[in-house]
DRENKOL-801837 format. One line per field, with one value per residue (C-alpha): residue number from 1; residue in one letter; chain; x, y, z. Coordinates in Angstrom, 2 decimals, padded with zeros to 5 digits, always signed. Example, Ala and Ser with C-alpha at 12.3 -4.5 7.8 and 13.67 -1.06 7.14 Angstrom:
// residues 2
resi <- 1, 2 .
resn <- A, S .
chain <- A, A .
x <- +012.30, +013.67 .
y <- -004.50, -001.06 .
z <- +007.80, +007.14 .
END
This chain:
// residues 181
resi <- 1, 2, 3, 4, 5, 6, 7, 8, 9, 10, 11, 12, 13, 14, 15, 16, 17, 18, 19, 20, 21, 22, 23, 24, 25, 26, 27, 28, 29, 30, 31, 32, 33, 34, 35, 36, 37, 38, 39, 40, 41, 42, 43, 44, 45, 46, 47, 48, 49, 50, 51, 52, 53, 54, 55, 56, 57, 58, 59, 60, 61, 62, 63, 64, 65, 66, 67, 68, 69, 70, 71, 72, 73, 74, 75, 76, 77, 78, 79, 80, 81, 82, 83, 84, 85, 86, 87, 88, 89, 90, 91, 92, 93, 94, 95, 96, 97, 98, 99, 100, 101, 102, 103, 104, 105, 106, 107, 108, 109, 110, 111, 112, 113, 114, 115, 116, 117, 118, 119, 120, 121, 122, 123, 124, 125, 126, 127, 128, 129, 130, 131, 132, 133, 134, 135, 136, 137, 138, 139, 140, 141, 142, 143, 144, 145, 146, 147, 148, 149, 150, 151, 152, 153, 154, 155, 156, 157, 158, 159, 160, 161, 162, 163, 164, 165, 166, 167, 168, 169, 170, 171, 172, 173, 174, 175, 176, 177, 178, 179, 180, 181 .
resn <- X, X, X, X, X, X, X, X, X, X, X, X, X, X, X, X, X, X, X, X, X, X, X, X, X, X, X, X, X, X, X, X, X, X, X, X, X, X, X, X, X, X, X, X, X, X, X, X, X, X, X, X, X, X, X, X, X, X, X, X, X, X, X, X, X, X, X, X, X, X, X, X, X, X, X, X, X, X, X, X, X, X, X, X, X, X, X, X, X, X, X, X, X, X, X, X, X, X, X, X, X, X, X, X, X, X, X, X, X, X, X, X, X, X, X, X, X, X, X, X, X, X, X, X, X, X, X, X, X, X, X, X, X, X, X, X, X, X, X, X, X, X, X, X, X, X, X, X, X, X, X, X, X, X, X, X, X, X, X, X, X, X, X, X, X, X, X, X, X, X, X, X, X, X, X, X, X, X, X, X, X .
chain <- A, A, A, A, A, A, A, A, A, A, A, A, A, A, A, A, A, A, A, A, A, A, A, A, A, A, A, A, A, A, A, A, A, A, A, A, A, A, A, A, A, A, A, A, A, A, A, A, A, A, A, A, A, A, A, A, A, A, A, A, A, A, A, A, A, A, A, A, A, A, A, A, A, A, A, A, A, A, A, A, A, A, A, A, A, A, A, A, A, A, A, A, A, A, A, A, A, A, A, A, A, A, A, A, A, A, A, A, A, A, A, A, A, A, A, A, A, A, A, A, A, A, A, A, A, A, A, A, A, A, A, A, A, A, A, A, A, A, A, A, A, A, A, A, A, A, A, A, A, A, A, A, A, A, A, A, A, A, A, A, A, A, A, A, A, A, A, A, A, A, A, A, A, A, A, A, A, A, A, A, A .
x <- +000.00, +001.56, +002.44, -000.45, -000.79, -002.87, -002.90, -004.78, -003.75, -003.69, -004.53, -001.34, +002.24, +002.81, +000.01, +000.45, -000.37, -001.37, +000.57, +000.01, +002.14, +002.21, +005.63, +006.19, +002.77, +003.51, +001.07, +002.91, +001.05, +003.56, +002.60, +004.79, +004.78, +006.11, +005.13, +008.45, +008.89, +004.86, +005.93, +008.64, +007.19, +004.29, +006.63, +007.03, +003.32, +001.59, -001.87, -002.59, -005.91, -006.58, -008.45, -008.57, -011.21, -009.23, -011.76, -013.32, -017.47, -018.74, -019.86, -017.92, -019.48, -020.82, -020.86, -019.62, -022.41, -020.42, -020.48, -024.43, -024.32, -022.44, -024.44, -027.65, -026.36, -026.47, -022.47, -021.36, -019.07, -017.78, -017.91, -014.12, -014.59, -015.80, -012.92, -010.98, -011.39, -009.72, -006.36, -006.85, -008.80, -006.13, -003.75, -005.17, -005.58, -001.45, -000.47, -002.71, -001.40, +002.03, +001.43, -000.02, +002.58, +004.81, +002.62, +000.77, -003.08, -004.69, -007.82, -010.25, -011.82, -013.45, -012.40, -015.07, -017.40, -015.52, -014.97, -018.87, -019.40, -017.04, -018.70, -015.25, -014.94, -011.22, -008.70, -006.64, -009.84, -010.50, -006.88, -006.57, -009.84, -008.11, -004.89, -004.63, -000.73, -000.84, +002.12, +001.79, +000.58, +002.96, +001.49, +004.42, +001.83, -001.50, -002.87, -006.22, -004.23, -002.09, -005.45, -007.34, -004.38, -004.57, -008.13, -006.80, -004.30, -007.35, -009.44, -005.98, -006.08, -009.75, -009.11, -006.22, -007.95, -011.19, -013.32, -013.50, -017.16, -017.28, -019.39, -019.19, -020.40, -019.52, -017.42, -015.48, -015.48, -014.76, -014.31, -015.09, -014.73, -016.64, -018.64, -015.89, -017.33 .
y <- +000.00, +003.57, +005.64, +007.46, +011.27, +012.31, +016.39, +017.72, +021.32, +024.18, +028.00, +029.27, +027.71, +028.86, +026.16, +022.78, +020.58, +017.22, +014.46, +010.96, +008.73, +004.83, +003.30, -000.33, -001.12, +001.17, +004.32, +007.19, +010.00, +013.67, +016.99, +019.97, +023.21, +025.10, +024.66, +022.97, +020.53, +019.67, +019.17, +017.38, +014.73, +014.50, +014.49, +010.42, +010.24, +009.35, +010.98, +012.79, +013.73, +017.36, +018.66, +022.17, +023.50, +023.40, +025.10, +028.78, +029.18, +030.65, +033.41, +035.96, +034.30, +031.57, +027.81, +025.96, +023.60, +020.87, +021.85, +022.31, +018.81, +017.75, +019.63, +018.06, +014.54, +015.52, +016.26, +019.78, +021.98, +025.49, +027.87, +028.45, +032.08, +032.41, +034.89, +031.72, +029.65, +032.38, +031.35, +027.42, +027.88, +029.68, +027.65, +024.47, +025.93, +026.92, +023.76, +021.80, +023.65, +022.81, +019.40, +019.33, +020.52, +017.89, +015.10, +014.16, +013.75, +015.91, +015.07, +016.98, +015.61, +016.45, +013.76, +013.67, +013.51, +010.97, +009.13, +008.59, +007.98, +004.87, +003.47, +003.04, +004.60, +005.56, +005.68, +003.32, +000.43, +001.71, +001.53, -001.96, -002.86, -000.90, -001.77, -005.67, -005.42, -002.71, -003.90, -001.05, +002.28, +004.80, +008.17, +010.43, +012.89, +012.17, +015.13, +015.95, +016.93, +013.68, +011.77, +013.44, +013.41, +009.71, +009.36, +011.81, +008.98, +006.54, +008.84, +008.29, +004.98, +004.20, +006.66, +004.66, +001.28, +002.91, +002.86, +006.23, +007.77, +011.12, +013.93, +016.09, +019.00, +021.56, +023.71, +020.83, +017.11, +015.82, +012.15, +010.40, +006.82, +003.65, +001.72, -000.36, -001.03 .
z <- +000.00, -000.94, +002.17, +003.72, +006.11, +008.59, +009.49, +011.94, +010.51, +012.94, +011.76, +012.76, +013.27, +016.11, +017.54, +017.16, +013.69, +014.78, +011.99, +011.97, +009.30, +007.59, +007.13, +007.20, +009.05, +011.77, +012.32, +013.97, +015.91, +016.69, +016.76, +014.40, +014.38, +011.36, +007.92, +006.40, +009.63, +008.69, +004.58, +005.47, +007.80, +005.27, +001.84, +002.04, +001.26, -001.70, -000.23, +002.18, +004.21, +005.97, +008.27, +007.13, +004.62, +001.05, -000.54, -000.33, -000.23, -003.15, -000.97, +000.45, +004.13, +005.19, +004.69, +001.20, -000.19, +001.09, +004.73, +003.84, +002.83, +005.88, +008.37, +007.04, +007.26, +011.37, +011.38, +013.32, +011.13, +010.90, +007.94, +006.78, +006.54, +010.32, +011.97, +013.29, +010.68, +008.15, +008.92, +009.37, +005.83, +003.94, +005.28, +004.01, +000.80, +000.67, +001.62, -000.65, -003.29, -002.29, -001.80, -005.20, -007.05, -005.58, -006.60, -003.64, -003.27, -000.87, +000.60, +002.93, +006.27, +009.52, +012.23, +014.36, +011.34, +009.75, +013.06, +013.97, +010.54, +011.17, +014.15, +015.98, +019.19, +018.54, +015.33, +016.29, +015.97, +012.45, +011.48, +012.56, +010.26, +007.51, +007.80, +007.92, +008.28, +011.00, +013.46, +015.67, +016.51, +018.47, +019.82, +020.12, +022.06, +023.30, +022.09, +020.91, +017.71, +017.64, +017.73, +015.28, +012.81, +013.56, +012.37, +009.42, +008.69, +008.59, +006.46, +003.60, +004.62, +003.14, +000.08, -001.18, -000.58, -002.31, +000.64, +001.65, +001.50, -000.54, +000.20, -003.19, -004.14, -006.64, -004.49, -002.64, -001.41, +002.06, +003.07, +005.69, +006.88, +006.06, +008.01, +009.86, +013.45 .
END
């Protein structure tokens, strides 16, 4: 299976960016804080999954069609335009772009979204249904960060191995997680 990323991208980096890697069928969980320590923990991967809008809303406020979509399947969002999501948003957009250029798939997210959609109570149990080869999973830190880049990482997981669920719509697509528990 090609190498898979989690991020858990934060607005600024001066705060933490949860990352969660898959190398040799061993899931890694550490946090980063500037951008090149983030692309360079990240550059093994052949995709990667976000969560960060990557997308702008048509409007100049409020909520893409996607997050519409989202909200009315019963999961809890935020509008990437809101005042603190500005920065997390046009983050995510840079470093998609980035990431793009250097050949690596980007996906978009939402953990908890794509965690309940799972049915596992935590990553780690839907990385072990995903990853059949999964020797171990080491959690540098324990933060909320570390653990949603984790289900991030499980997010990739399911896109490579054609599993992950799409929600599309014509200003963006974010996946969440199969069925798995």
């Amino acid at each position: 299976m090609p190498a898979a990323a989690g991020v858990d991208l934060a607005g600024s980096p001066r705060r933490p960016s949860g990352v969660a890697v898959l190398r040799n069928g061993v899931a890694e969980a550490f946090l980063v804080y500037d951008s090149r320590s983030l692309i360079d923990s990240i550059s093994h991967a052949r995709v990667v999954a976000v969560d960060a809008p990557l997308t702008l809303p048509r409007r100049l406020r409020g909520y893409r069609e996607v997050d519409l979509a989202l909200k009315r399947m019963g999961y809890r969002v935020l509008p990437p335009l809101w005042p603190h999501m500005r920065l997390l948003t046009a983050r995510g957009v840079v470093l998609s772009a980035l990431l793009s250029e250097a050949g690596i798939v980007v996906i978009e997210t939402h953990p908890r979204s794509a965690l309940r959609a799972s049915g596992c109570s935590d990553p780690v149990s839907a990385l072990r249904r995903l990853v059949a080869s999964l020797r171990s999973v080491r959690m540098v830190s324990r933060s909320r960060h570390a653990f949603d880049a984790l289900v991030c990482l499980a997010v990739a997981v399911a896109y490579v191995r054609g599993v992950a669920e799409p929600v599309s719509c014509s200003d963006g697509t974010v996946y969440l997680l199969p069925k798995l528990c």
